[in-house]
Z-matrix of the N, CA and C atoms (Angstrom, degrees):
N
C 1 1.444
C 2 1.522 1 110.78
N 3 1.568 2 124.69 1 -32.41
C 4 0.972 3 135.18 2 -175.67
C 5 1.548 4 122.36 3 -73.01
N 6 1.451 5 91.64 4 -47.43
C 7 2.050 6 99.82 5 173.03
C 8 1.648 7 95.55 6 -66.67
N 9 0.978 8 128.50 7 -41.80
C 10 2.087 9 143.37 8 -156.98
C 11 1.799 10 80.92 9 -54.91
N 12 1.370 11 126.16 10 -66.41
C 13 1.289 12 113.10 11 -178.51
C 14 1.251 13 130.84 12 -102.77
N 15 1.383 14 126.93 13 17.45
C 16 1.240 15 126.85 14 152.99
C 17 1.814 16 108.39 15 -91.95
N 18 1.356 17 126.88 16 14.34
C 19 0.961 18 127.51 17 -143.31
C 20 2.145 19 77.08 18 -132.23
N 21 1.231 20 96.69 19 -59.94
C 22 1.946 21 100.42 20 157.82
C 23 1.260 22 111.70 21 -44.03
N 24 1.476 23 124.47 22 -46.18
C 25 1.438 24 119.31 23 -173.85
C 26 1.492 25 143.22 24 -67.86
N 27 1.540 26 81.91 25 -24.17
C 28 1.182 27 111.78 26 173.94
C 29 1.542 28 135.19 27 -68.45
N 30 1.542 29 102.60 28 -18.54
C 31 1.589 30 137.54 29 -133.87
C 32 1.925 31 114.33 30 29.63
N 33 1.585 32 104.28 31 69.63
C 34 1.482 33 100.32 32 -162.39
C 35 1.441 34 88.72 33 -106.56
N 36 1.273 35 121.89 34 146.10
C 37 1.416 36 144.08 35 136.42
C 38 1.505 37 133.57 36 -66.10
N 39 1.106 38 149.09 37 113.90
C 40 1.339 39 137.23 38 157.22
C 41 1.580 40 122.59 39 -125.89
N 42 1.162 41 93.02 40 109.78
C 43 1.946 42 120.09 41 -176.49
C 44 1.185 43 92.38 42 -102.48
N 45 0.941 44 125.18 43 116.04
C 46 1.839 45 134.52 44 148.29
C 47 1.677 46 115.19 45 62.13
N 48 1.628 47 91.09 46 38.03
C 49 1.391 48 91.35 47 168.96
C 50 1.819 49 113.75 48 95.79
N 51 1.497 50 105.78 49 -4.31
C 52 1.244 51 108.40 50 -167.91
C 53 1.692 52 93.32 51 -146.99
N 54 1.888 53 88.02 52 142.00
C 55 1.264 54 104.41 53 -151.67
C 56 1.541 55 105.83 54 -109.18
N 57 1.491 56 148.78 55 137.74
C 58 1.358 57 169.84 56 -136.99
C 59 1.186 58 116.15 57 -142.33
N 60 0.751 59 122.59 58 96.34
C 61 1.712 60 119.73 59 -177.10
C 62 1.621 61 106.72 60 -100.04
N 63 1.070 62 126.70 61 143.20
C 64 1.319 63 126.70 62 173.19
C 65 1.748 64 93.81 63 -135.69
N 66 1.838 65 90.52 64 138.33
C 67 1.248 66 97.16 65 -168.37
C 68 1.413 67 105.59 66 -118.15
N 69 1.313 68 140.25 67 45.17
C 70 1.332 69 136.64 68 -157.10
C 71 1.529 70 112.50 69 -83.92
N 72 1.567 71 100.93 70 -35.07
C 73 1.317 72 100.72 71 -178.34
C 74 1.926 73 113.64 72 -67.04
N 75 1.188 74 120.58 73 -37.47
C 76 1.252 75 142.83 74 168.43
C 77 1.635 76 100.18 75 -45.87
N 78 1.413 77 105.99 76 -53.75
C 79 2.015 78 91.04 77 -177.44
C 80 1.624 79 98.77 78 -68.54
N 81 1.670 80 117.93 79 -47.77
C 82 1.378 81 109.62 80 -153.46
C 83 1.941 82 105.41 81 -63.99
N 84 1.434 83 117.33 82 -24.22
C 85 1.404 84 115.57 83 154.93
C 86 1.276 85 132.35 84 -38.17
N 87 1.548 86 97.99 85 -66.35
C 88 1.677 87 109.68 86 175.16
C 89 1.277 88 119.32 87 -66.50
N 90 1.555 89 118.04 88 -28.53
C 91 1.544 90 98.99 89 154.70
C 92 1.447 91 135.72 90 -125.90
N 93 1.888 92 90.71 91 63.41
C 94 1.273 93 91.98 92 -160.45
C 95 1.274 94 149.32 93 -20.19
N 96 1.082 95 94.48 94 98.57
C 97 1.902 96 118.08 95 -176.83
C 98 1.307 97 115.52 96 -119.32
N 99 1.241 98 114.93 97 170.59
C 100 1.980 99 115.64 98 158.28
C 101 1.076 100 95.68 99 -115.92
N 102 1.681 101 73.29 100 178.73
C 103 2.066 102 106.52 101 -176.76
C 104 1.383 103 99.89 102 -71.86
N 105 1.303 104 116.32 103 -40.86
C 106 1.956 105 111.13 104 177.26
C 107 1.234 106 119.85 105 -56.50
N 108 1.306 107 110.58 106 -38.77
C 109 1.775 108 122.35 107 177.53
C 110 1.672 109 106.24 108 -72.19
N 111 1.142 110 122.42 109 -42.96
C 112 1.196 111 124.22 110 163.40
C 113 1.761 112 129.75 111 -54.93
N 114 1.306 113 93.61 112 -44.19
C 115 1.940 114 95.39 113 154.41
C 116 0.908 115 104.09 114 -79.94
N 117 1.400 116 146.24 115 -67.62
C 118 1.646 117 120.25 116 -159.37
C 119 1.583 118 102.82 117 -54.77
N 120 1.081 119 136.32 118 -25.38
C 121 1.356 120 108.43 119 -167.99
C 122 1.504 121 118.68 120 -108.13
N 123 1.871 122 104.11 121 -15.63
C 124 1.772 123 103.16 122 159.00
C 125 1.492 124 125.08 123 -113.37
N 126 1.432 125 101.88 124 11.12
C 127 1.806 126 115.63 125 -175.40
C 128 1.397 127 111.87 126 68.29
N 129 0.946 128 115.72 127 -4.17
C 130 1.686 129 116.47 128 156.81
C 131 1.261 130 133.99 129 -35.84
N 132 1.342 131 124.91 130 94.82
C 133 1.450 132 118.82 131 -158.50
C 134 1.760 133 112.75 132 -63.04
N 135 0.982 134 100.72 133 151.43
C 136 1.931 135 114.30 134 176.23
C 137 1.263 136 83.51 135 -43.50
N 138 1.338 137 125.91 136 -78.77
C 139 1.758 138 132.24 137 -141.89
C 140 1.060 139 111.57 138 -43.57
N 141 1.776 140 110.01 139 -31.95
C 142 1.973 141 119.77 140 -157.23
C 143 1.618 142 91.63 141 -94.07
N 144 1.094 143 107.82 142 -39.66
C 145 1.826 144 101.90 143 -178.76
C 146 1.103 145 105.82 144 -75.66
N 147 1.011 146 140.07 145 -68.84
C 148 1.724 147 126.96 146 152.50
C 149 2.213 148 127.84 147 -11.98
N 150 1.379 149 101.59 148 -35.26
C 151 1.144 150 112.94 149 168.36
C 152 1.713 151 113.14 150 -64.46
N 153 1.612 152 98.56 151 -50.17
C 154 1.451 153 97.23 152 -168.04
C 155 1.076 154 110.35 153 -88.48
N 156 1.776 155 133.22 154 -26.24
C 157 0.919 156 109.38 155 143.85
C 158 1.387 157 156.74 156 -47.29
N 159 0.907 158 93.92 157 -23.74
C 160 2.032 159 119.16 158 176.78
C 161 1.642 160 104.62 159 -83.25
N 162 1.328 161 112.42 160 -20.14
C 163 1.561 162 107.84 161 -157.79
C 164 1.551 163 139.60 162 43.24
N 165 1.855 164 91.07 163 32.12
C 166 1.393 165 102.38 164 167.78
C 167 1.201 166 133.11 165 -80.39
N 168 1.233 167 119.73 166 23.48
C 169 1.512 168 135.26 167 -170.02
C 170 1.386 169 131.58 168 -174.82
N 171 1.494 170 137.57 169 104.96
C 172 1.577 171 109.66 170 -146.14
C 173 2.099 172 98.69 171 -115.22
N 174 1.610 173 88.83 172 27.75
C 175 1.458 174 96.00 173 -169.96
C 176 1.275 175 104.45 174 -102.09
N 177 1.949 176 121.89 175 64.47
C 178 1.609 177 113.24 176 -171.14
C 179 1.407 178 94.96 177 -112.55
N 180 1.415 179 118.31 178 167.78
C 181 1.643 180 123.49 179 -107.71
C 182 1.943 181 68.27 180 -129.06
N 183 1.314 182 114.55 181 141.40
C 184 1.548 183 120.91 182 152.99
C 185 0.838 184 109.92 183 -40.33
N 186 1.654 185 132.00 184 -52.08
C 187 1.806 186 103.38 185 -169.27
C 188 1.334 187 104.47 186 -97.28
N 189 1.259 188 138.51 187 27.04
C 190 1.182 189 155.30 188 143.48
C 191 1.727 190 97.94 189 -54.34
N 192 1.259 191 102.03 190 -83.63
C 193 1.583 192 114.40 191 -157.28
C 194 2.015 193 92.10 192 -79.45
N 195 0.733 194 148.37 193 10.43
C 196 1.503 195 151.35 194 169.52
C 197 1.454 196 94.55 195 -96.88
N 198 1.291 197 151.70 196 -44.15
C 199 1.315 198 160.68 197 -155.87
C 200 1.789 199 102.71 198 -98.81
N 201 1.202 200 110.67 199 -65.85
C 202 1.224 201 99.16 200 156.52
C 203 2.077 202 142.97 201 -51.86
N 204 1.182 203 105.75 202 -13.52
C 205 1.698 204 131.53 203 -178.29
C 206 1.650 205 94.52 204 -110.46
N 207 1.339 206 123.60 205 -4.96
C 208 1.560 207 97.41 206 170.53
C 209 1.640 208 95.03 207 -126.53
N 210 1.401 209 128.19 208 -10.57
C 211 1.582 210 114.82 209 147.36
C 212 1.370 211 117.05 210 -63.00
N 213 1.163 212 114.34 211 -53.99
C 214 1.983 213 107.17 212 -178.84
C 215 1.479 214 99.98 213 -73.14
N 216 0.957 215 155.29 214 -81.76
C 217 1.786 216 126.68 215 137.91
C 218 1.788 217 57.29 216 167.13
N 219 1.614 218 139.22 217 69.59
C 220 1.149 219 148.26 218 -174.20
C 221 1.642 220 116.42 219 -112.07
N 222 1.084 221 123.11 220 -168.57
C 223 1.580 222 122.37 221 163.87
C 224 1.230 223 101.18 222 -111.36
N 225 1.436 224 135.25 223 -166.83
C 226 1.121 225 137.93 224 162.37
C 227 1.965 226 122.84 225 -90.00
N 228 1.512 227 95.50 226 -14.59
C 229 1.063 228 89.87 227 161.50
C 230 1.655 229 126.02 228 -77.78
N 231 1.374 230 111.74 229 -14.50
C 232 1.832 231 114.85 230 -171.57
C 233 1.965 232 95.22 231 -83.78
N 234 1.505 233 103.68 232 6.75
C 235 1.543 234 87.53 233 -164.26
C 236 1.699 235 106.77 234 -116.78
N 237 1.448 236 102.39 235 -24.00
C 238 1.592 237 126.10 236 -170.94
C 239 1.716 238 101.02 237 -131.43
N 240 1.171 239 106.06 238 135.16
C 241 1.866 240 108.66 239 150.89
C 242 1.091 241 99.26 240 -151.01
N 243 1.826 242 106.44 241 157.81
C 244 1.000 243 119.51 242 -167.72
C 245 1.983 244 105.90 243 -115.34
N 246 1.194 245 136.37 244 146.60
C 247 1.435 246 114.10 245 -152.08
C 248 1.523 247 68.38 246 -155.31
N 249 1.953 248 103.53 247 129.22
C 250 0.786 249 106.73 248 174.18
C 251 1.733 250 117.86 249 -102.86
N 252 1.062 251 125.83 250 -172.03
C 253 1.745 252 126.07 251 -154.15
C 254 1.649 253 84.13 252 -108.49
């Protein structure tokens, strides 16, 4: 129960033993922005940034994550890591 929500807190994923981190909230901090400012300016719907933030879904789309890495003007590593067990 204890890893289950430090594992939420984290925004961690684990599929098959291997762990996903999505760090979106961490860029939208550092450059403080929102999720609204972030759709109006890459059409990114609320729901999907909300998804990855939440890490309710680890099925986001290349031009998903290409759109997001040329608003934070980032790599793909400052946006995703992968942390192994």
């Amino acid at each position: 129960m204890i890893s289950h929500k430090i594992s939420q807190a984290c925004n961690i994923n684990v599929y098959n033993n291997k762990m996903i981190v999505f760090k979106l909230d961490d860029l939208i901090w550092q450059h403080r922005t929102t999720a609204e400012d972030i759709n109006n300016k890459t059409g990114i719907g609320k729901s999907t940034l909300s998804t990855i933030r939440n890490n309710k879904n680890i099925n986001i789309s290349v031009h998903t994550l290409n759109k997001l890495c040329k608003y934070f003007d980032c790599k793909i590593s400052d946006l995703i890591e992968y942390i192994p067990d």
